[in-house]
C-alpha positions in Angstrom: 199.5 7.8 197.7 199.1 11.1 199.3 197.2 14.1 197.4 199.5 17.2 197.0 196.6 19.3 198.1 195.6 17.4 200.8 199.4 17.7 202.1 199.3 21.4 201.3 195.8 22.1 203.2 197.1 19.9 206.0 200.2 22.0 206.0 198.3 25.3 206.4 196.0 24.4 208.9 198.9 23.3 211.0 200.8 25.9 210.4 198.6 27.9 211.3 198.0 26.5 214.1 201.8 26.6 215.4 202.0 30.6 214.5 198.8 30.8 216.7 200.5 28.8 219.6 203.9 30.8 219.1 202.8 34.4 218.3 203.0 35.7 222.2 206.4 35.1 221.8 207.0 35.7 217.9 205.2 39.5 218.6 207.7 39.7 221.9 210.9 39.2 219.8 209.7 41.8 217.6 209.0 44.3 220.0 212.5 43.8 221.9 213.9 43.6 218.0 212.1 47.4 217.4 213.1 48.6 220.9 216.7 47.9 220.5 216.7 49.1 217.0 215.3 52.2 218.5 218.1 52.0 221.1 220.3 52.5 218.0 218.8 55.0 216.2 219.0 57.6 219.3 222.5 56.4 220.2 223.6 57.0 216.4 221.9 60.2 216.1 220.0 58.4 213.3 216.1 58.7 212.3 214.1 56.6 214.2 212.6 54.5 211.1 216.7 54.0 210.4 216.5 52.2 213.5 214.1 50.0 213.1 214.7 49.6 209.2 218.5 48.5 211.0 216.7 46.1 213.3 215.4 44.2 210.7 217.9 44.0 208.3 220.2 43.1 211.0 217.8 41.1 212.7 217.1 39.0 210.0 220.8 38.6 208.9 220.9 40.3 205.5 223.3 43.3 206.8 223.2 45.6 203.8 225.9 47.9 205.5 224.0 51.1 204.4 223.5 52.1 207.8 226.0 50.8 210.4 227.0 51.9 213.9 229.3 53.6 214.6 230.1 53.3 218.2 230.6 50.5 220.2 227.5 50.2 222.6 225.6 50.4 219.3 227.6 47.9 218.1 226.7 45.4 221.3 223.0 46.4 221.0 223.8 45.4 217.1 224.9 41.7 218.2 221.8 41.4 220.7 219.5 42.3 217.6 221.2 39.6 215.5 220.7 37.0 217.8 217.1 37.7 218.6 216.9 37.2 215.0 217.8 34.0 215.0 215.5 32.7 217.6 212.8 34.2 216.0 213.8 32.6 212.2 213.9 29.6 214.4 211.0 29.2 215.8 209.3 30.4 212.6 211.5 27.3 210.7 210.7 25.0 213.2 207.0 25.4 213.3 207.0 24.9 209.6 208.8 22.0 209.9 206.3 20.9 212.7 203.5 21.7 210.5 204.9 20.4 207.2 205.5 16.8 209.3 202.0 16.7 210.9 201.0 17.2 207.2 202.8 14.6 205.5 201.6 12.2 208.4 198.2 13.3 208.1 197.8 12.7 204.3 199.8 9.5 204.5 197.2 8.1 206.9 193.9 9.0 205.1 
């Protein structure tokens, strides 16, 4: 029978482990994500912290709508932030799911 906090510390420490592997490129999608969100801002005429507040909340596929753009090579740099949102919330899921397996199977075999 595996120990819930065996799984859990098992979990963390791979975890972890996957972020450290991963963050070159995690901290590289978040640049380009602020940069583009940037690119926004100062083709919107917007505030530069509207721009990157938009990068995230776009990035991350909430889309609140308070701050949209307005013309359309704001609106392509818009897509390009959504989908490099994606890739990062997938590589974020999939390490957990990486780590949350290697946990399982480590707990299982002890």
């Amino acid at each position: 029978m595996t120990d819930a906090k065996s799984v859990r510390r098992l979990f963390m420490r791979e975890l972890w482990r996957g972020l450290h592997i991963v963050w070159p490129v995690l901290s590289g999608l978040v640049v380009f994500m602020n940069l583009l969100g940037l690119a926004v801002a100062m083709q919107e005429g917007w505030p530069l912290m509207d721009g990157i507040y938009f990068s995230f909340v776009t990035g991350l596929t909430i889309g609140y709508g308070d701050v949209v753009p307005k013309t359309g090579i704001s609106r392509v740099i818009a897509v390009l932030i959504g989908l490099t949102g994606i890739v990062l919330t997938g590589i974020v899921v999939a390490v957990a799911v990486e780590a949350l397996r290697a946990g399982l199977d480590g707990a299982g075999s002890e």
